[in-house]
C-alpha positions as a Markdown table, in Angstrom:
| # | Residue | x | y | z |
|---|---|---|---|---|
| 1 | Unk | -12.3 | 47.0 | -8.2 |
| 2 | Unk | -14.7 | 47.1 | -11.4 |
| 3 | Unk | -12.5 | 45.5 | -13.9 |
| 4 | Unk | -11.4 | 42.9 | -11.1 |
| 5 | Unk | -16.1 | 42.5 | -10.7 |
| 6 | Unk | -15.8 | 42.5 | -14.5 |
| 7 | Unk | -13.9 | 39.8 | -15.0 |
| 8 | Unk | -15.3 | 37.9 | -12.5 |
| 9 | Unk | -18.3 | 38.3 | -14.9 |
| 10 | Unk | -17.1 | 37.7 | -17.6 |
| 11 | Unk | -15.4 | 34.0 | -16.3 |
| 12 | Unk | -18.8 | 32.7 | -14.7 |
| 13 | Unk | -20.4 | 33.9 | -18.3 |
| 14 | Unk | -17.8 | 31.5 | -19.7 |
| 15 | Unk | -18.2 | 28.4 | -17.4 |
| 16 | Unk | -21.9 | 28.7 | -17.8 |
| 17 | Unk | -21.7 | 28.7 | -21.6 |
| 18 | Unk | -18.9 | 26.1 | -21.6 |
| 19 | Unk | -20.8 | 23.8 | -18.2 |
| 20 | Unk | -24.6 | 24.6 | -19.2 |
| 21 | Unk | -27.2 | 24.9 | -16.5 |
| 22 | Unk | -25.2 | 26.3 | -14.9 |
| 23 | Unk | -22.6 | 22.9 | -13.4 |
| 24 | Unk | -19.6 | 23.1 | -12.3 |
| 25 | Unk | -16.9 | 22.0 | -14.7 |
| 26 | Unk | -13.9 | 19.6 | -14.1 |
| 27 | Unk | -10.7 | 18.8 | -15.6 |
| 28 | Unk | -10.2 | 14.9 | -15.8 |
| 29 | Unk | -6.7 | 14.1 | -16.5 |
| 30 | Unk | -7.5 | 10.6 | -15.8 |
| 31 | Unk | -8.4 | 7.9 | -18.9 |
| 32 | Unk | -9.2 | 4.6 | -19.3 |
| 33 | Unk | -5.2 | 3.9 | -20.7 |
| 34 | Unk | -3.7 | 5.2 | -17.3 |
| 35 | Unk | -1.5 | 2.8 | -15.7 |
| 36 | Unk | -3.7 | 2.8 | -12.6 |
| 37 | Unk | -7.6 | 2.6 | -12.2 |
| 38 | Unk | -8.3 | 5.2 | -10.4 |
| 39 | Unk | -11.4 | 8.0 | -11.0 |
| 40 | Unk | -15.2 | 8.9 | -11.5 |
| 41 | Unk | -17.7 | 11.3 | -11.4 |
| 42 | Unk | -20.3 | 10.7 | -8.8 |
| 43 | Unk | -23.4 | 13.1 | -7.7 |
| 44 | Unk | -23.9 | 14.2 | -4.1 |
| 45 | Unk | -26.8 | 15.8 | -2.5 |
| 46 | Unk | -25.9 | 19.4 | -3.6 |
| 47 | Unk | -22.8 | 19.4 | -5.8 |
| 48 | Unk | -21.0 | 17.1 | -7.9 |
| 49 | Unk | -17.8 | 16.2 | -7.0 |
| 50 | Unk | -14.7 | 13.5 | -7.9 |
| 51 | Unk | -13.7 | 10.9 | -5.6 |
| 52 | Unk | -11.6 | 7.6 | -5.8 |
| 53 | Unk | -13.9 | 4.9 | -7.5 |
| 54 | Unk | -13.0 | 2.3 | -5.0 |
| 55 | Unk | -13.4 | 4.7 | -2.3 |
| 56 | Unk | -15.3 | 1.7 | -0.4 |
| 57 | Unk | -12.9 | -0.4 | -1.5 |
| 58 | Unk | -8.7 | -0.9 | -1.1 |
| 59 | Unk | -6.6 | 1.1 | -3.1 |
| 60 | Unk | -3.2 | 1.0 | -4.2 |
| 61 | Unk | -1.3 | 2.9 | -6.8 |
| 62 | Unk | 2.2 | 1.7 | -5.9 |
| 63 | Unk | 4.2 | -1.1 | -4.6 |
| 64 | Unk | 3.8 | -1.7 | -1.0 |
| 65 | Unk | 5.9 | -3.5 | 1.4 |
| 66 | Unk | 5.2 | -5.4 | 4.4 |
| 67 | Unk | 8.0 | -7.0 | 7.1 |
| 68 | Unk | 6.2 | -10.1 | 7.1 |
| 69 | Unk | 6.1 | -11.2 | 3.7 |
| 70 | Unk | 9.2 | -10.6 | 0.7 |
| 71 | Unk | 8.1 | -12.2 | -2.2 |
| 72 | Unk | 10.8 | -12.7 | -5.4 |
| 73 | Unk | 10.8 | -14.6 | -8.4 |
| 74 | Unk | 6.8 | -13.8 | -8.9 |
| 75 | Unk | 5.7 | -11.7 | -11.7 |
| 76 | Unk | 2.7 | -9.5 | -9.9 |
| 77 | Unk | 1.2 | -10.3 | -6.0 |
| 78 | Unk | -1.4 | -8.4 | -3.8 |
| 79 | Unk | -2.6 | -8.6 | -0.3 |
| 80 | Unk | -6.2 | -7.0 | 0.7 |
| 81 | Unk | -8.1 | -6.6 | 3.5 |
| 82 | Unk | -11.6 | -6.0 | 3.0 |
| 83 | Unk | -13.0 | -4.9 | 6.2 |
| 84 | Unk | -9.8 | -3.1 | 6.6 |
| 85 | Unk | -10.2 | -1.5 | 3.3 |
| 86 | Unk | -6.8 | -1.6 | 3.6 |
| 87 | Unk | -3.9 | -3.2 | 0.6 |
| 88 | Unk | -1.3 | -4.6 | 3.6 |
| 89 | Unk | 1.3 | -5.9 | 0.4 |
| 90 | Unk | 1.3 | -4.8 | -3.4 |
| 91 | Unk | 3.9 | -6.3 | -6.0 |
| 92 | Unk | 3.6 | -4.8 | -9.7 |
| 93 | Unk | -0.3 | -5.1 | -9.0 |
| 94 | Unk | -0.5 | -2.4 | -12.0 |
| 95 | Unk | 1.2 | -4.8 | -14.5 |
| 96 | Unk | -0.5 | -5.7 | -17.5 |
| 97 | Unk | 0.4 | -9.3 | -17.3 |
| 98 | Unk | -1.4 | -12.6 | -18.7 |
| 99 | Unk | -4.5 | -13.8 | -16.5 |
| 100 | Unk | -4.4 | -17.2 | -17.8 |
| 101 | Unk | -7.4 | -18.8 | -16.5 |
| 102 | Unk | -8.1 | -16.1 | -13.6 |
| 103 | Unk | -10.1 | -15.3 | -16.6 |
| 104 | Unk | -12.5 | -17.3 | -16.4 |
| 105 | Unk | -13.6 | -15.5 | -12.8 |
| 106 | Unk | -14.8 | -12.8 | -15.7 |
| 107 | Unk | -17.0 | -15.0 | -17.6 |
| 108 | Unk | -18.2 | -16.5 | -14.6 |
| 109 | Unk | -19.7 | -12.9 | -12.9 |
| 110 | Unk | -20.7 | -12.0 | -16.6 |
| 111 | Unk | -22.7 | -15.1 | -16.9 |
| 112 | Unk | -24.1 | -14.7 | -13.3 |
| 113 | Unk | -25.3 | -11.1 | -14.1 |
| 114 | Unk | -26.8 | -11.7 | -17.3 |
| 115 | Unk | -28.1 | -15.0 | -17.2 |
| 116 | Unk | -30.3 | -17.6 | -15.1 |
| 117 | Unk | -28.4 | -20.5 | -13.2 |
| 118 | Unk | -31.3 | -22.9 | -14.9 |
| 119 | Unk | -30.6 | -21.5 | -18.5 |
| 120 | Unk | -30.0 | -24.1 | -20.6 |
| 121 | Unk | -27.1 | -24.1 | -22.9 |
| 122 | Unk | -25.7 | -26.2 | -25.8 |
| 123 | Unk | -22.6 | -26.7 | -28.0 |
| 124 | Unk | -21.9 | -25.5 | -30.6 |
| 125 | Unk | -18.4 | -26.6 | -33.0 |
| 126 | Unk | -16.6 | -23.7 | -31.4 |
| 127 | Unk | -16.2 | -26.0 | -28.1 |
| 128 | Unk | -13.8 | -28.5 | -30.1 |
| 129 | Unk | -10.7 | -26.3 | -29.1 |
| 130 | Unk | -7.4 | -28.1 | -30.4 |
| 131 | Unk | -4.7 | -26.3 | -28.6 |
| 132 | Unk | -2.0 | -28.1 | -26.9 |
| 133 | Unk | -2.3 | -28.5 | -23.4 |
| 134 | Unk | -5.6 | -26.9 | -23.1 |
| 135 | Unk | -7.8 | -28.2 | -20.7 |
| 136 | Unk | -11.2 | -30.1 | -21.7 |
| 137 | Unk | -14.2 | -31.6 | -20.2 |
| 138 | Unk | -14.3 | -33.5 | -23.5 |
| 139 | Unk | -17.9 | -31.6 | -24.1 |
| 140 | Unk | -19.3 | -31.8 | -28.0 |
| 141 | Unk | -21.1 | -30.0 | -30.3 |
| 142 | Unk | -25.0 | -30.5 | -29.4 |
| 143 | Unk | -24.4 | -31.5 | -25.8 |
| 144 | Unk | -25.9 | -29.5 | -23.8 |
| 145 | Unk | -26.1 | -28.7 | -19.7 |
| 146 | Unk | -27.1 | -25.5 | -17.6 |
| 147 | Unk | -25.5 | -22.7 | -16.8 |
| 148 | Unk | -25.1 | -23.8 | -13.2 |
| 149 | Unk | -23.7 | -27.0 | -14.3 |
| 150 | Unk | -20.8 | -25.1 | -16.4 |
| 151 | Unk | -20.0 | -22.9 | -14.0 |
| 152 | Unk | -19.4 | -25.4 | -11.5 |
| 153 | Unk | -17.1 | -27.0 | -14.7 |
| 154 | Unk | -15.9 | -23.8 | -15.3 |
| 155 | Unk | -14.3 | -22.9 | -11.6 |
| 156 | Unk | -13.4 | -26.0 | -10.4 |
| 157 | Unk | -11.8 | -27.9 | -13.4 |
| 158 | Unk | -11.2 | -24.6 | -15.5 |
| 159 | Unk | -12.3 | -26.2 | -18.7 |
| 160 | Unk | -11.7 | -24.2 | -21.7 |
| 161 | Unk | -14.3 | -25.7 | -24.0 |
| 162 | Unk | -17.2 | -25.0 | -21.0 |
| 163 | Unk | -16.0 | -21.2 | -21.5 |
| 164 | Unk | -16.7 | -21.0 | -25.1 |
| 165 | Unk | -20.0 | -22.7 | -24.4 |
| 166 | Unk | -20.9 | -20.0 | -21.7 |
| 167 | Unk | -19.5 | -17.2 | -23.7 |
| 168 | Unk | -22.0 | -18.4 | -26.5 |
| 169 | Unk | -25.1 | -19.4 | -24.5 |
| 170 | Unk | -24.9 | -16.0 | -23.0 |
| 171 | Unk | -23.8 | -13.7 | -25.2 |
| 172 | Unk | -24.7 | -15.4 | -28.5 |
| 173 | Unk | -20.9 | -15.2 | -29.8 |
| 174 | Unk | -17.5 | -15.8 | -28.1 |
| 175 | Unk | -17.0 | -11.7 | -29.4 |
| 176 | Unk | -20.5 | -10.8 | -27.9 |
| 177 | Unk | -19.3 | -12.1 | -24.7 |
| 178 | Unk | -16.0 | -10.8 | -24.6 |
| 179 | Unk | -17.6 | -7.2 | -25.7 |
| 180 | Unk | -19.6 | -7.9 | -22.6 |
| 181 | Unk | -16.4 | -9.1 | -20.4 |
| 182 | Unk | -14.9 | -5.7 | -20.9 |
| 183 | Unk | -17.8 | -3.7 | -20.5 |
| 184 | Unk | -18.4 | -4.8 | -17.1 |
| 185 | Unk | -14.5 | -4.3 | -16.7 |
| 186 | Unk | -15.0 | -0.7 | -17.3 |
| 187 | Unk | -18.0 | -0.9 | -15.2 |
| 188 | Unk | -16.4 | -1.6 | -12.4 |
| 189 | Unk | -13.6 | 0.6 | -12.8 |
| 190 | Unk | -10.6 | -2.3 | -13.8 |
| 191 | Unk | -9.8 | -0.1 | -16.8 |
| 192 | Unk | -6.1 | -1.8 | -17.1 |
| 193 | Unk | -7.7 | -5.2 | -18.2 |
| 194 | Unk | -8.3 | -6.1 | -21.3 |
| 195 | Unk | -10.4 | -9.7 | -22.6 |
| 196 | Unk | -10.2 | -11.2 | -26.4 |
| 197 | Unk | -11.6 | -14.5 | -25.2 |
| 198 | Unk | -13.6 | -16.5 | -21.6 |
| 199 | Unk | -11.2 | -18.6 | -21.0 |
| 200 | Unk | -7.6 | -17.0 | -20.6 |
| 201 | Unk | -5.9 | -19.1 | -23.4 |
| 202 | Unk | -2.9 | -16.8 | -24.2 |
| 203 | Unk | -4.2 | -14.4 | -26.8 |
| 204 | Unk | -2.8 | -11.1 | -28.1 |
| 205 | Unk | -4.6 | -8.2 | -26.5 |
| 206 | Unk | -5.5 | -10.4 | -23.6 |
| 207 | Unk | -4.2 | -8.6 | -20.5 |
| 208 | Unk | -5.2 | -8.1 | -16.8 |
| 209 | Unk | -3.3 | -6.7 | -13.3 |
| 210 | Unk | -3.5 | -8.1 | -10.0 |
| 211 | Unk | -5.4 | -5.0 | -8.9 |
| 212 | Unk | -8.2 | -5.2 | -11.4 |
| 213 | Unk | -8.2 | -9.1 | -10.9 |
| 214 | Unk | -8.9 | -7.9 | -6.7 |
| 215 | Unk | -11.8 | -5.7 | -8.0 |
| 216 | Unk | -13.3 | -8.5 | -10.1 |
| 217 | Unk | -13.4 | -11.1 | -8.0 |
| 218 | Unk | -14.5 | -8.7 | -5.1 |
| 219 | Unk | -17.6 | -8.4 | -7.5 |
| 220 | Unk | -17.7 | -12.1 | -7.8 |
| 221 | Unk | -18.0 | -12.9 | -5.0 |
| 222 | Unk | -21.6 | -10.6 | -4.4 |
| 223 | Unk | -23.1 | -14.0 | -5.9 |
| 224 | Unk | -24.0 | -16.9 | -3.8 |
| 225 | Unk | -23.3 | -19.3 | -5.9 |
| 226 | Unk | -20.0 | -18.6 | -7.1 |
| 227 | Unk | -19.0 | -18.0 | -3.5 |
| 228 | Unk | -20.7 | -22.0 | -3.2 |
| 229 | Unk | -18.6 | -23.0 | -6.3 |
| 230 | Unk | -15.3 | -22.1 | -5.6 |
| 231 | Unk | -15.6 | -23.5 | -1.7 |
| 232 | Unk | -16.6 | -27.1 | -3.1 |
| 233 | Unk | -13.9 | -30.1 | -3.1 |
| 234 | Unk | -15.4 | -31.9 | -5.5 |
| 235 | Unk | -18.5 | -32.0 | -7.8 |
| 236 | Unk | -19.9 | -34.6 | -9.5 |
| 237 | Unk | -23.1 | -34.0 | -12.3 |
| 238 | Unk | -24.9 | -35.3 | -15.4 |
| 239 | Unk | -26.0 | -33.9 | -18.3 |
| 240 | Unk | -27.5 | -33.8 | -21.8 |
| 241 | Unk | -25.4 | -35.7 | -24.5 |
| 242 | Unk | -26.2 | -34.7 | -28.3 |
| 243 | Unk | -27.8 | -38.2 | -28.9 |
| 244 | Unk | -30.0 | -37.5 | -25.7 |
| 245 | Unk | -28.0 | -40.1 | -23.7 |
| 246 | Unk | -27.0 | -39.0 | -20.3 |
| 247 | Unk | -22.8 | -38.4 | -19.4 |
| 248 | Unk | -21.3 | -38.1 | -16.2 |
| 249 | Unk | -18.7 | -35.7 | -15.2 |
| 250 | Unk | -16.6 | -35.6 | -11.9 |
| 251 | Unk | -13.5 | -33.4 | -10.7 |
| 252 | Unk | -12.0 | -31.9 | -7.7 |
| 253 | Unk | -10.9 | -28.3 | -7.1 |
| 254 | Unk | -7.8 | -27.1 | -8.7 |
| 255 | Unk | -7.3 | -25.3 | -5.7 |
| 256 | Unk | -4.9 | -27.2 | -3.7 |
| 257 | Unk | -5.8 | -25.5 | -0.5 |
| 258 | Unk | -9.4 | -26.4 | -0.3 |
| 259 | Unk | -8.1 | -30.1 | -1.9 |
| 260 | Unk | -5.7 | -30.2 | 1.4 |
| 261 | Unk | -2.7 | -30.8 | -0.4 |
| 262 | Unk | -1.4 | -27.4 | 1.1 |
| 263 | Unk | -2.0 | -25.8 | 4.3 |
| 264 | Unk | -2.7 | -21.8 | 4.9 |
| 265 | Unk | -1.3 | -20.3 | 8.3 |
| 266 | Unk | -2.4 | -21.2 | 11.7 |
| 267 | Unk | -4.4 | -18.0 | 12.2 |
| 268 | Unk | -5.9 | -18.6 | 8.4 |
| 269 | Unk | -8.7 | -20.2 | 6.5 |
| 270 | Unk | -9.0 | -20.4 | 2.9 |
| 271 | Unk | -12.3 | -20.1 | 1.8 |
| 272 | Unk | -11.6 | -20.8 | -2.2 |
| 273 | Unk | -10.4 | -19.5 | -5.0 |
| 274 | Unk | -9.3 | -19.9 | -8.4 |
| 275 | Unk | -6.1 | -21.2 | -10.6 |
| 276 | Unk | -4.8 | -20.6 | -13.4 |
| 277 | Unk | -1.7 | -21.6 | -15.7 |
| 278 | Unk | -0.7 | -21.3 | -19.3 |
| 279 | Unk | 3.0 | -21.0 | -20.0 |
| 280 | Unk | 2.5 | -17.5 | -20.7 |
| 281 | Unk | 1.0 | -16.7 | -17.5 |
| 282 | Unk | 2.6 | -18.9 | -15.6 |
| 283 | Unk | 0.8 | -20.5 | -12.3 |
| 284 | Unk | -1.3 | -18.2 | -11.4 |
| 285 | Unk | -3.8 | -18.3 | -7.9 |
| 286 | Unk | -6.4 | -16.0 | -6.5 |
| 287 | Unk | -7.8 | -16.8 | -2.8 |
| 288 | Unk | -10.5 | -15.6 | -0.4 |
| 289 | Unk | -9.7 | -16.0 | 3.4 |
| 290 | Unk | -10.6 | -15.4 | 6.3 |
| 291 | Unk | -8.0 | -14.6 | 9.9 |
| 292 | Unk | -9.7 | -16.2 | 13.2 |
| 293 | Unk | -11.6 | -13.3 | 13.9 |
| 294 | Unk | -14.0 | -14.1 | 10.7 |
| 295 | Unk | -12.0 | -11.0 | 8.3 |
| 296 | Unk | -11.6 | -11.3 | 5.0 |
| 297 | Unk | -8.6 | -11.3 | 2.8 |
| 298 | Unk | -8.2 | -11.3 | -0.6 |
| 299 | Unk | -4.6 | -12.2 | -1.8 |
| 300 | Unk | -3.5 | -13.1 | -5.2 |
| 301 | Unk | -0.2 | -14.2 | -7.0 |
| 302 | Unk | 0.3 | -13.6 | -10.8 |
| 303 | Unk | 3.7 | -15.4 | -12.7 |
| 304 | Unk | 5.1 | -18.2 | -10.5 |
| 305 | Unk | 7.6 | -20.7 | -11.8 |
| 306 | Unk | 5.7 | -23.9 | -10.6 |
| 307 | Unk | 2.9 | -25.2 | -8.4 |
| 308 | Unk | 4.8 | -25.7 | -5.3 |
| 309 | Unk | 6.3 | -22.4 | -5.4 |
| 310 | Unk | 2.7 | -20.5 | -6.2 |
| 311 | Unk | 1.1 | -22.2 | -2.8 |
| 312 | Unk | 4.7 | -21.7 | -0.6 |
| 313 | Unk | 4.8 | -17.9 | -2.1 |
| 314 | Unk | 1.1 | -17.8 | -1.4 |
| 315 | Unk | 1.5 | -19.2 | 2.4 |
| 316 | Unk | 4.2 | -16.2 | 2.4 |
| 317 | Unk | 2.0 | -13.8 | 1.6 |
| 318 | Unk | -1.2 | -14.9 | 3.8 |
| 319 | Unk | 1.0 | -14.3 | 7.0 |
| 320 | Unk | 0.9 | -11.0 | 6.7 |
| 321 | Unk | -2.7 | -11.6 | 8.1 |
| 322 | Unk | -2.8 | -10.8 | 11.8 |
């Protein structure tokens, strides 16, 4: 009995000299390279203890099949109720796969965060982007427009050279931005995602999954005004040419639900959303909805081969609503 109270002495010597003050210590297998997001440390009223990070949120580590949907031929998909806090259909939704410009859902929340709707922001050279088949709002260096004017660019046309222009109004540099992106990646516990760049233009390094996508765009959509944005059908706005003159810009939605071109299930209403294709990435398409009974959903396909086949698999997917 003494040497078993001796080394019990001599082991809470040890955690105190090892912990400090006395805390308790844990072992945290867990890093920021594990295939799924999972853990942190949070404080209670007495204790500190470990619990899933999205404990108020859904949580999947695996796939998960549901009798209503079967989706092939897609790269990544995901199915979540949020008042449910429940994931009712997971494909690959760990995959590091291209985000294309589901990106851009990133800049948008990092912008929102750190910046003012009425800031003011202007071009520099870095907007004149040259790839092929990149998509432009034909802005120019020294034109200028606010940050509520881009973002409505941003979301609904998904113009790369309005990315670079947020990326540098806000964070001074497209690399200062994209340090930012990730930061509030790891913030929010999407440790499987990683940015080089705002806009989702296939770029080595430049990775997300379907479940960190869920967790950004859950964050996203805390902001009025992107949930305004990416319910609108159209826009239409003016701003600041370089010479001082005034140019107009108008576009619809990408989004070819809230455009009417496709139609969700009976017992299902798209609220909006956001698209995104490179031929890396594939067509890509992120939704909030809501069932009759006013719950949301958030469902999102990564990897399809066309457009008709992202909003068919998508349909698919959103009638495993009930």
């Amino acid at each position: 009995m003494k040497k078993f109270i001796c080394v019990l002495l001599i082991s809470s010597i040890l955690l105190l000299t090892v912990t400090g003050c006395g805390a308790p210590a844990y072992e945290m297998p867990y890093d920021s390279s594990y295939q799924v997001s999972s853990f942190k440390l949070v404080p209670t009223s007495d204790v500190q203890t470990t619990k899933p990070f999205a404990a108020d949120l859904c949580v999947a580590d695996k796939d998960i099949s549901n009798p209503d949907t079967s989706l092939t031929d897609v790269g990544a998909a995901a199915l979540f109720d949020l008042n449910g806090q429940q994931t009712l259909y997971a494909k690959n939704i760990n995959k590091q796969m291209h985000p294309a410009s589901l990106t851009k859902i990133m800049t948008a929340l990092v912008a929102l965060k750190n910046a003012s709707p009425d800031q003011v922001l202007t071009a520099s050279q870095n907007v004149m982007i040259t790839e092929s088949g990149a998509v432009l709002c034909g802005i120019k260096p020294g034109d200028s427009m606010t940050l509520d004017q881009a973002l409505h660019i941003l979301l609904m046309y998904s113009a790369n050279d309005v990315a670079v222009l947020i990326a540098e109004g806000v964070g001074g540099t497209v690399e200062g931005f994209t340090d930012m992106m990730n930061a509030e990646a790891r913030s929010l516990g999407a440790t499987n995602c990683n940015f080089m760049n705002p806009n989702g233009l296939t770029q080595d390094g430049h990775y997300i999954t379907a479940y960190d996508l869920y967790l950004i765009f859950a964050e996203a959509l805390k902001y009025d005004l992107f949930n305004e944005i990416i319910q609108m059908p159209s826009y239409s706005t003016t701003y600041v040419a370089s010479d001082g003159s005034n140019k107009t810009f108008e576009t619809n939605t990408t989004n070819l639900f809230i455009r009417g071109d496709y139609t969700a299930p009976d017992n299902i209403t798209v609220i909006g959303g956001k698209t995104g294709t490179t031929n890396a990435a594939g067509h890509c398409l992120i939704l909030l909805s809501r069932n009759s009974s006013g719950n949301p959903y958030i469902s999102v396909i990564l990897n399809c081969a066309s457009t008709q086949e992202l909003y068919e698999k998508m349909t698919d997917l959103l009638k495993a609503v009930k």
